[in-house]
C-alpha positions as CSV (number, residue, x, y, z in Angstrom):
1,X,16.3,-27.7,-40.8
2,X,18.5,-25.0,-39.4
3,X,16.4,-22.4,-41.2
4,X,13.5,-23.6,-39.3
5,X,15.0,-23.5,-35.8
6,X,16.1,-20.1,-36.6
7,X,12.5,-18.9,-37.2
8,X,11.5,-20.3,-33.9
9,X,13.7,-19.1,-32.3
10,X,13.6,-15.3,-34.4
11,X,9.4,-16.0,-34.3
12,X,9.8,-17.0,-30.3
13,X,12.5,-13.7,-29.6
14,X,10.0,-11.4,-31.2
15,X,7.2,-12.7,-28.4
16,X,9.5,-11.8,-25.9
17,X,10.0,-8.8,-27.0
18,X,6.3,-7.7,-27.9
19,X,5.6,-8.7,-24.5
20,X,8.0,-7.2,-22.4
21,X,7.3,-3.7,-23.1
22,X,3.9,-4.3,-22.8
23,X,4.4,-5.5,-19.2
24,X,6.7,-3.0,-18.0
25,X,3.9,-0.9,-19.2
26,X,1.0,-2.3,-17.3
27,X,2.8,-1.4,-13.4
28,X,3.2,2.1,-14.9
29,X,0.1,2.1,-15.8
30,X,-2.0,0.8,-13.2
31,X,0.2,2.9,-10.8
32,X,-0.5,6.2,-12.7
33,X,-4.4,5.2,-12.3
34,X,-3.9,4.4,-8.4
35,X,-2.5,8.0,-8.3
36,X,-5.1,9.5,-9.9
37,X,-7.8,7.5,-8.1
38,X,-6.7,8.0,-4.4
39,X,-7.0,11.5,-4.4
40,X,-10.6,11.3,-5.4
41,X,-11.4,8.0,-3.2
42,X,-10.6,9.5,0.2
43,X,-10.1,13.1,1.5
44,X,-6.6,13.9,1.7
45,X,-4.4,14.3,4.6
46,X,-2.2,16.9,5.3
47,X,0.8,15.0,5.9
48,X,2.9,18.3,6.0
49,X,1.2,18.5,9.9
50,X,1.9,15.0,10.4
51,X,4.6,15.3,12.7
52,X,3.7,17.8,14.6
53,X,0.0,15.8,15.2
54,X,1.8,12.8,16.7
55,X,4.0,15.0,18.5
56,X,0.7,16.4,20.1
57,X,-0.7,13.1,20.7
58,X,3.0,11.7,22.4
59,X,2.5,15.1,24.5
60,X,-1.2,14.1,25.8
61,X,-0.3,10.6,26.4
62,X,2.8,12.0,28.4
63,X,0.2,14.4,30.3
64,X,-2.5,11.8,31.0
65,X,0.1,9.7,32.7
66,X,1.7,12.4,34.6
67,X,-2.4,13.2,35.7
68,X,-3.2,10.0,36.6
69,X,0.3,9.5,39.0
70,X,-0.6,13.2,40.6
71,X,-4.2,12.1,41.3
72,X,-2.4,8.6,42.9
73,X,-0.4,10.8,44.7
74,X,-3.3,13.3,46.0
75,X,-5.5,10.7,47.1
76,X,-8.6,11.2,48.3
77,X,-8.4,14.2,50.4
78,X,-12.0,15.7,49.1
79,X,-13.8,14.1,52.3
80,X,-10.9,15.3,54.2
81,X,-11.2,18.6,53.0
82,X,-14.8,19.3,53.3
83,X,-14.9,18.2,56.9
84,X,-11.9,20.3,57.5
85,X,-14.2,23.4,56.2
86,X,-16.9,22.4,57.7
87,X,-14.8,22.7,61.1
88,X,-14.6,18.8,61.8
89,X,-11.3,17.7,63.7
90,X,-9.0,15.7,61.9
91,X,-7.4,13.0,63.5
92,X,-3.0,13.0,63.3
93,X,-3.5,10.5,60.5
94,X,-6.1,12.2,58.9
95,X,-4.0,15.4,58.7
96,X,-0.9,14.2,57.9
97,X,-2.7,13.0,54.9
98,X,-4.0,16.1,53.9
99,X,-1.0,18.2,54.1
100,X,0.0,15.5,51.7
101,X,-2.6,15.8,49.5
102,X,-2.7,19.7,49.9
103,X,0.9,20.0,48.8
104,X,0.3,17.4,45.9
105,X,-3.1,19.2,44.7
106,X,-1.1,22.5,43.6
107,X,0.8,19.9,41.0
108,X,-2.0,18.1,40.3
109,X,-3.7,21.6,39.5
110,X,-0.8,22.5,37.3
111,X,-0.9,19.1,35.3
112,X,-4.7,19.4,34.8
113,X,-3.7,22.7,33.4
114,X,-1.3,21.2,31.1
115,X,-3.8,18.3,30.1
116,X,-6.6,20.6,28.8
117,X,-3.5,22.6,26.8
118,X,-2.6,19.0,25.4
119,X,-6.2,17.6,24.8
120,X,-6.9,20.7,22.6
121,X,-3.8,20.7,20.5
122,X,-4.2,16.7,19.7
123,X,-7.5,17.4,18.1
124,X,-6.4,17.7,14.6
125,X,-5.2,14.2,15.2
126,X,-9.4,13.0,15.8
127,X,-9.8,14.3,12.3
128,X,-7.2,12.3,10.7
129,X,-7.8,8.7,13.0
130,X,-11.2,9.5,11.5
131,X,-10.6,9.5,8.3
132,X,-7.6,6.8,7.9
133,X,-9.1,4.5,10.4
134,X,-13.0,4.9,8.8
């Protein structure tokens, strides 16, 4: 009997081992095909400009923040404005809140400037959201 136990167990090590390799195998294989299929899948994206894409995008998010605080801080002075250039009389109220807003508005100009600058350089990141996020 101990002959027969042997060949199980010789007949049952031999399974293992015809199957092991052929598993370890497999991953590496279907890994190697994912490689090879991605590529052709989906366009690729230059992930060497990653970084300095979501550095662009963190820069317009600071920006449009900054923008909407200045226009907070501007208020509403066009009305004010106009009927100052179209020779009106501004009450003390009324003028004190326009030299507010006037001295606010060269910042807010400033940070509209830096916006647009911001805006354009997060572009690239439109064609990558497009194309990840599809």
């Amino acid at each position: 009997m101990a002959p027969r136990d042997a060949s199980k167990t010789s007949t049952a090590a031999s399974e293992a081992v015809d199957t092991a390799p052929t598993k370890a195998a497999t991953p590496a294989k279907a890994a190697d095909s994912a490689k090879a299929a991605a590529p052709e899948a989906a366009p690729a994206v230059d992930t060497g400009n990653l970084d300095t894409i979501f550095s662009a995008l963190k820069t317009l998010m600071t920006t449009v923040d900054k923008l909407q605080k200045s226009r907070q801080e501007v208020g509403d002075i066009k009305p004010l404005i106009v009927r100052m250039l179209d020779g009106e009389l501004l009450s003390g109220d009324e003028l004190d809140q326009l030299k507010t807003g006037v001295s606010g508005l060269s910042k807010l100009v400033r940070i509209y400037s830096d916006y647009q600058t911001a805006l354009e350089k997060a572009q690239p990141a439109r064609e990558i959201l497009d194309t990840v996020l599809k």
